[in-house]
C-alpha positions in Angstrom: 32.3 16.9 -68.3 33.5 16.3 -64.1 34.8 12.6 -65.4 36.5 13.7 -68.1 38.1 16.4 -66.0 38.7 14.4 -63.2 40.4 12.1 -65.5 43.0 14.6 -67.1 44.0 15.6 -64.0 44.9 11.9 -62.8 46.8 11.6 -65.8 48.3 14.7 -65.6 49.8 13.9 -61.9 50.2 10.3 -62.2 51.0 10.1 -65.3 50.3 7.4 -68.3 50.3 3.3 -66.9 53.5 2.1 -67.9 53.5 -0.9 -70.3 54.1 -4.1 -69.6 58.1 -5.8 -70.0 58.1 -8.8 -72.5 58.8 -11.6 -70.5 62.1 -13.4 -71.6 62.5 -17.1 -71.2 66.0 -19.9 -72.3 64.0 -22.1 -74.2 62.4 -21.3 -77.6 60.7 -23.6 -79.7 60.7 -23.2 -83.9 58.0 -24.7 -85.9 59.0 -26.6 -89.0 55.3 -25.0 -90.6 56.9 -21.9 -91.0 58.9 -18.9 -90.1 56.8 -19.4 -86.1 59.1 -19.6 -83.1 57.7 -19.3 -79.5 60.2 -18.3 -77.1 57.8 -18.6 -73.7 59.4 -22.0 -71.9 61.0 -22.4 -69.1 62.7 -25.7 -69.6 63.6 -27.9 -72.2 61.5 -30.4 -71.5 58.6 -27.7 -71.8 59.5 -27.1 -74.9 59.7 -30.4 -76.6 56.7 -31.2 -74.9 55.3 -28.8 -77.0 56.5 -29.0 -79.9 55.6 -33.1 -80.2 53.7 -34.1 -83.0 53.6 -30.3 -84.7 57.2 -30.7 -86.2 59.8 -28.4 -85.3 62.7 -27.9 -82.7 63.7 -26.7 -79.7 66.7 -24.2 -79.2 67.9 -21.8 -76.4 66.7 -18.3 -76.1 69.9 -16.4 -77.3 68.2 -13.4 -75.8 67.4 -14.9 -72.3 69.3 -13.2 -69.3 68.8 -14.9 -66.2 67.8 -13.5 -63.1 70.5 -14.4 -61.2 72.9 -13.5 -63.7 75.5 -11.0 -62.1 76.0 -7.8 -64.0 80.0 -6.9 -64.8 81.1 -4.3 -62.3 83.2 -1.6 -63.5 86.2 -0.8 -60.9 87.2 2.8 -60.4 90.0 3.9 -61.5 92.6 5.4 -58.8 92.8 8.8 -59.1 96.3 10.0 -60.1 97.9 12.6 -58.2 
């Protein structure tokens, strides 16, 4: 019964473990077998690499963001007297 205790009570301050992000990458790879795509390579050369001799193509990741990728800055706006 102490465990389980002891256990609420870490969950309660710490709270629950956060999940894990998806990892994003800009090279996807679709599979002519089907409606498969894996979107997990980092170059395209990766990608064609695996898709040899299983049929299918290789397109970019429309949902890749890149790291380094600056996000648009908003200006404020003067303040009008």
């Amino acid at each position: 019964m102490r465990p389980l205790i002891a256990t609420a009570a870490l969950l309660a301050v710490c709270g629950p473990p956060e999940r894990a992000a998806a990892a994003e990458y800009p090279w996807c790879v679709y599979y002519m077998d089907g409606d498969v795509s894996n979107c997990g390579f980092v170059s395209l050369r990766q990608c064609r690499m695996a898709v040899t001799g299983m049929g299918g193509y290789c397109q970019p990741n429309l949902f890749y963001v890149s790291p380094g990728a600056a996000k648009p800055r908003t200006r404020a706006r003067p303040r009008s007297s």
